[in-house]
C-alpha positions as CSV (number, residue, x, y, z in Angstrom):
1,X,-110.8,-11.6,40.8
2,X,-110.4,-8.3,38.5
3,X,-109.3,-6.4,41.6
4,X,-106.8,-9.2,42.9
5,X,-105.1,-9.4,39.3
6,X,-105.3,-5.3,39.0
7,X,-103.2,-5.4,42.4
8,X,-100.2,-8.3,41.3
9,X,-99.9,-8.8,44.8
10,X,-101.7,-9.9,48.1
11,X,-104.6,-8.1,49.7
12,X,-106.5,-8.1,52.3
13,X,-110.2,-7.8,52.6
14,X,-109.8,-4.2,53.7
15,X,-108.1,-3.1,51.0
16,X,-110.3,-4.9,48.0
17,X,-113.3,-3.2,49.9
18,X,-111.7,0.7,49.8
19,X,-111.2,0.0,46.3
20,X,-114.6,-1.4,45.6
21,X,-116.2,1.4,47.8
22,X,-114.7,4.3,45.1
23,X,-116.9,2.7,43.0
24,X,-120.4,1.6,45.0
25,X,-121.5,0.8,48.3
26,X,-120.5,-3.0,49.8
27,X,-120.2,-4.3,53.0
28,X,-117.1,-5.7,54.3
29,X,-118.6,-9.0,54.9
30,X,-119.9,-9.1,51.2
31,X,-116.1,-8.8,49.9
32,X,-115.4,-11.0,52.7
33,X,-117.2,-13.7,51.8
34,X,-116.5,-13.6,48.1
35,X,-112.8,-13.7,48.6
36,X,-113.3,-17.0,51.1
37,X,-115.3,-18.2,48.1
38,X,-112.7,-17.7,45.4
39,X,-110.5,-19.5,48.2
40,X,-112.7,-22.4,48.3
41,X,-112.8,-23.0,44.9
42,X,-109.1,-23.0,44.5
43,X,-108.4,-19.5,42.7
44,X,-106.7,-17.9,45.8
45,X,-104.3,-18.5,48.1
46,X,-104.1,-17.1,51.7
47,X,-101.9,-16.7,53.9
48,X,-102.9,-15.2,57.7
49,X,-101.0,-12.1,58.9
50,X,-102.0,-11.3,62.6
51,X,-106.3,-11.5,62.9
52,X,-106.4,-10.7,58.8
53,X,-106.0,-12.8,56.0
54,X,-104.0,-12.0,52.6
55,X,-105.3,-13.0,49.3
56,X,-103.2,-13.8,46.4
57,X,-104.3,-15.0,43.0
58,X,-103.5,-18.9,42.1
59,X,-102.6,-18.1,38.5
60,X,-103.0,-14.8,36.1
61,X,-105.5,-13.5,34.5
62,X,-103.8,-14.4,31.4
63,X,-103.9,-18.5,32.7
64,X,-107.5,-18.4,33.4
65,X,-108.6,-17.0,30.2
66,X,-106.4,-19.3,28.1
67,X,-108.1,-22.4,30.5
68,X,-111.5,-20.9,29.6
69,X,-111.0,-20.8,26.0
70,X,-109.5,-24.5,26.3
71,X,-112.5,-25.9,28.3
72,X,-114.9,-24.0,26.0
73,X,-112.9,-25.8,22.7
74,X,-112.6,-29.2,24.9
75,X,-116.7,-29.3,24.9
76,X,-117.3,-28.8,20.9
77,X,-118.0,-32.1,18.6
78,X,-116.1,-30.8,15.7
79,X,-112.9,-28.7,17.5
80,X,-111.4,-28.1,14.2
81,X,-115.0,-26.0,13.1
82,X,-115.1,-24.5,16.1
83,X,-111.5,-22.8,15.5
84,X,-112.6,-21.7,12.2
85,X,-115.6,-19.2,13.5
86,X,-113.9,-18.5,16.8
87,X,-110.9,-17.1,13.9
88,X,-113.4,-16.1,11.8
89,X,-114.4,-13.6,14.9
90,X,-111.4,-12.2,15.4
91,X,-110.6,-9.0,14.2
92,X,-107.7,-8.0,12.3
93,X,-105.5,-7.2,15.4
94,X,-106.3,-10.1,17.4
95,X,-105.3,-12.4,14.6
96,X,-101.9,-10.7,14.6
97,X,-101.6,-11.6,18.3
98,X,-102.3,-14.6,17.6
99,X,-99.9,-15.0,15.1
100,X,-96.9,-13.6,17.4
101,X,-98.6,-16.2,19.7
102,X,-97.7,-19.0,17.7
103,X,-94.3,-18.0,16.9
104,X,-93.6,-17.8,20.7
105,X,-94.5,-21.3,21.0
106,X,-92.8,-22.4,17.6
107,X,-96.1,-24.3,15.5
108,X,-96.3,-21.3,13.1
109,X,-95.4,-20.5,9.7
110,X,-94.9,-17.7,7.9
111,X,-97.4,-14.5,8.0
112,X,-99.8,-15.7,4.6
113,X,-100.6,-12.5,3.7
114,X,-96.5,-10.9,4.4
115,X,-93.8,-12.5,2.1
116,X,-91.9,-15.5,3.1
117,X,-89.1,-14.5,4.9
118,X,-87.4,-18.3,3.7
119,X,-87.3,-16.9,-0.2
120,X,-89.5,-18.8,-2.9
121,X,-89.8,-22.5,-2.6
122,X,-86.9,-24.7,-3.7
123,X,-87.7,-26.3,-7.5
124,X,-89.4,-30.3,-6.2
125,X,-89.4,-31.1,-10.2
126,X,-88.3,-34.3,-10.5
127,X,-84.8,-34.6,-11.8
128,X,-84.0,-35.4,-15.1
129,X,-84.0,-39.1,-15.6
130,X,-80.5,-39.3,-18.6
131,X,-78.4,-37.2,-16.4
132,X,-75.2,-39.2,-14.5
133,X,-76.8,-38.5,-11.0
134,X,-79.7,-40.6,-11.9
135,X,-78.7,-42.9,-14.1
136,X,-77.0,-45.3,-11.6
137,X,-74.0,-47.2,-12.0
138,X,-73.0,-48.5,-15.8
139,X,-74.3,-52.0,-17.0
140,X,-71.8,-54.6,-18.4
């Protein structure tokens, strides 16, 4: 799948094997058979072009890790826990990513340790019960 996403666009057999080949010796029927596989299982498309097929990735890389990490949360007994140490792995940069993450998708507030771009909090004191606003109408 690394070599399908590293191309963004179809490919045949032929040319996942001369990339592969820079790198070790494979058979053509090795990369072959893992790319019908892949098909199989519903990460690829194909498409035939004359006697060859062209392979083509179902979703990005991107997609599948995010459906992954979602599985891997889905499985825990205590989601919320789980969050807390997978965060509490995370270094520094990866938690700011994950930060500009959430304000892409709108469900975060601001950066805790960054100032508050809204100002200080309005004053919630409850307002003082003898002025006019609260005092109500006047009695007879």
């Amino acid at each position: 799948m690394t070599r399908v996403w590293q191309w963004n666009r179809p490919v045949t057999v032929r040319e996942v094997l001369l990339d592969l080949q820079s790198e070790r010796d494979i058979a053509y029927t090795t990369v072959m058979t893992v790319l019908d596989k892949l098909f199989r299982k519903g990460w690829l498309r194909r498409d035939q072009v004359g006697r060859a097929y062209r392979y083509e990735a179902v979703s990005s890389r991107e997609a599948y890790t995010a459906a992954l990490m979602n599985d891997a949360w889905g499985t825990s007994d205590n989601p919320a826990a789980a969050l807390v140490h997978f965060f509490g792995m995370m270094s520094p940069e990866q938690r700011e990513a994950l930060r500009d993450a959430l304000r892409v998708v709108g469900d975060v507030g601001p950066d805790p340790d960054g100032p508050d771009p809204d100002g200080p909090a309005p004053d919630t004191a409850d307002p003082d019960p003898d002025t006019e606003e609260t005092r109500g109408p006047p009695t007879r």
